[in-house]
C-alpha positions in Angstrom: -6.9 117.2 70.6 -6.2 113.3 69.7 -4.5 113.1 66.4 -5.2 110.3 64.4 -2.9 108.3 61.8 -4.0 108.0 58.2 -4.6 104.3 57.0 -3.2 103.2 54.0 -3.0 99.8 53.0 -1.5 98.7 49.5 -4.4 97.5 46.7 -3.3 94.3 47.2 -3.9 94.1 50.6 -7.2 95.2 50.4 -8.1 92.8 47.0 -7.1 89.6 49.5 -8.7 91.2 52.6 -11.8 91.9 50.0 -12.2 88.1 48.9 -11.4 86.8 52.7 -14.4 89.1 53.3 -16.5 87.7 51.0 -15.6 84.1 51.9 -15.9 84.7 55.2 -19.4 86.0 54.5 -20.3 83.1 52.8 -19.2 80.8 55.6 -21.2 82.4 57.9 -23.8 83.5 55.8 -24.1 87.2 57.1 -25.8 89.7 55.8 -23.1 92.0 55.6 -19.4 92.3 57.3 -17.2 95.0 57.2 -13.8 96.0 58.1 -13.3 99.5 60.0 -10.4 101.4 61.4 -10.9 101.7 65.6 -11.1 105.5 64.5 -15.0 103.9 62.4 -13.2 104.6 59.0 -15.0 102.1 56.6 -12.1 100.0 54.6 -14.1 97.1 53.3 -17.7 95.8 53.0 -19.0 92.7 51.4 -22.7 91.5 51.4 -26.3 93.8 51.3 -25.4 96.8 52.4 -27.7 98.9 50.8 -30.5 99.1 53.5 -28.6 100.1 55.9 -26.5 103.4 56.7 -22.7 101.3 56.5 -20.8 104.6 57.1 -23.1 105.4 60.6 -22.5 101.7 62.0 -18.8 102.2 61.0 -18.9 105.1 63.7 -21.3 103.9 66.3 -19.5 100.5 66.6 -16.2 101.9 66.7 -17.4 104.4 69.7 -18.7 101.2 71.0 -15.9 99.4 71.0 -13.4 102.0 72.3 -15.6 102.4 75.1 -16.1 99.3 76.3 -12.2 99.0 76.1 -12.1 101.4 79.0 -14.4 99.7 80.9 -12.1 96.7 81.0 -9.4 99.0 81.9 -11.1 100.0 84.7 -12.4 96.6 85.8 -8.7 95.4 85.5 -9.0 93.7 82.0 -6.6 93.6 79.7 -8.7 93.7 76.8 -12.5 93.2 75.6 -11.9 92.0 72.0 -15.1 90.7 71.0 -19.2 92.0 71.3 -22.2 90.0 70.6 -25.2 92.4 70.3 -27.9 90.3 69.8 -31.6 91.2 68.7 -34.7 90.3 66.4 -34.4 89.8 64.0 -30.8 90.8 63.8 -27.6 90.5 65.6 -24.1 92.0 65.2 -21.2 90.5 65.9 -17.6 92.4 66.3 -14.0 91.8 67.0 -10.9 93.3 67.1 -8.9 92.3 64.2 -5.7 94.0 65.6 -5.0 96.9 67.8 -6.2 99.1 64.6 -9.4 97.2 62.9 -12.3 95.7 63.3 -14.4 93.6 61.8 -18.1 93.6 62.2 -21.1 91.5 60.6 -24.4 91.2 60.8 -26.7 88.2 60.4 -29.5 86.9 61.2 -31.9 83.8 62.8 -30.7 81.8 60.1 -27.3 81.9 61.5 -25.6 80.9 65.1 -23.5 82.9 66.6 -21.3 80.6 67.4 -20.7 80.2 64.1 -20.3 83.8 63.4 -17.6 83.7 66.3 -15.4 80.7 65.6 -15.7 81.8 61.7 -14.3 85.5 63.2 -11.6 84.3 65.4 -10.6 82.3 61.7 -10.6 85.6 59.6 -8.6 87.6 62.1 -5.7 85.2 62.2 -6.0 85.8 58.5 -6.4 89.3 57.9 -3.1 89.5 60.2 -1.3 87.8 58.4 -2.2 89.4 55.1 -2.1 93.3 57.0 1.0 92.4 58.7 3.2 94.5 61.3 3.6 97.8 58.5 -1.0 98.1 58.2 
């Protein structure tokens, strides 16, 4: 049985994480972005959410992610930090914020995904600094 760690980040951590969110959503004018655990724990969600079930795609992209993690263990990666799963109308975009989040957006035509992935790569190196080594 894998035991898993609690999260707990202070308030205001999450308020600064919360408006980077919300700017970063903004930027890259997503539909929605979230932060999640690795474990798909939902932490923080900016933009319309509403139509869509937030908690499910917490899970599903987490089990994504930590399985395409072993397959670049067994293809002799390192890591595989970032996913582009791209659709119509929609695509979703996620990355590994450290070794315990992610952060994960959705957006549409009206957006490039290069865009979405520079502006990503940007709120990482934030949200880092603001989580810090003790998050």
């Amino acid at each position: 049985m894998v035991r898993t760690e609690a999260v707990s980040i202070s308030t205001e951590k999450i308020n600064k994480l919360d408006r980077l969110l919300s700017d970063f959503c903004t930027q890259t004018n997503a539909i929605w972005a979230i932060i999640i655990t690795l474990t798909g724990q939902l932490l923080i969600q900016q933009g319309f959410i509403y139509s869509f079930d937030v908690l499910a795609i917490a899970a599903l992209t987490s089990g994504v992610f930590n399985s395409t993690m072993e397959l670049a263990h067994m293809v002799g990666e390192t890591k595989f930090c970032q996913f582009l799963q791209e659709g119509e109308p929609f695509s979703v975009y996620y990355i590994s914020i450290n070794s315990k989040y992610l952060l994960v957006s959705l957006f549409d035509d009206r957006t490039i995904a290069g865009v979405v992935k520079v502006a990503s790569e940007e709120f990482c190196s934030e949200a880092e600094k603001i989580l810090g080594t003790s998050s």
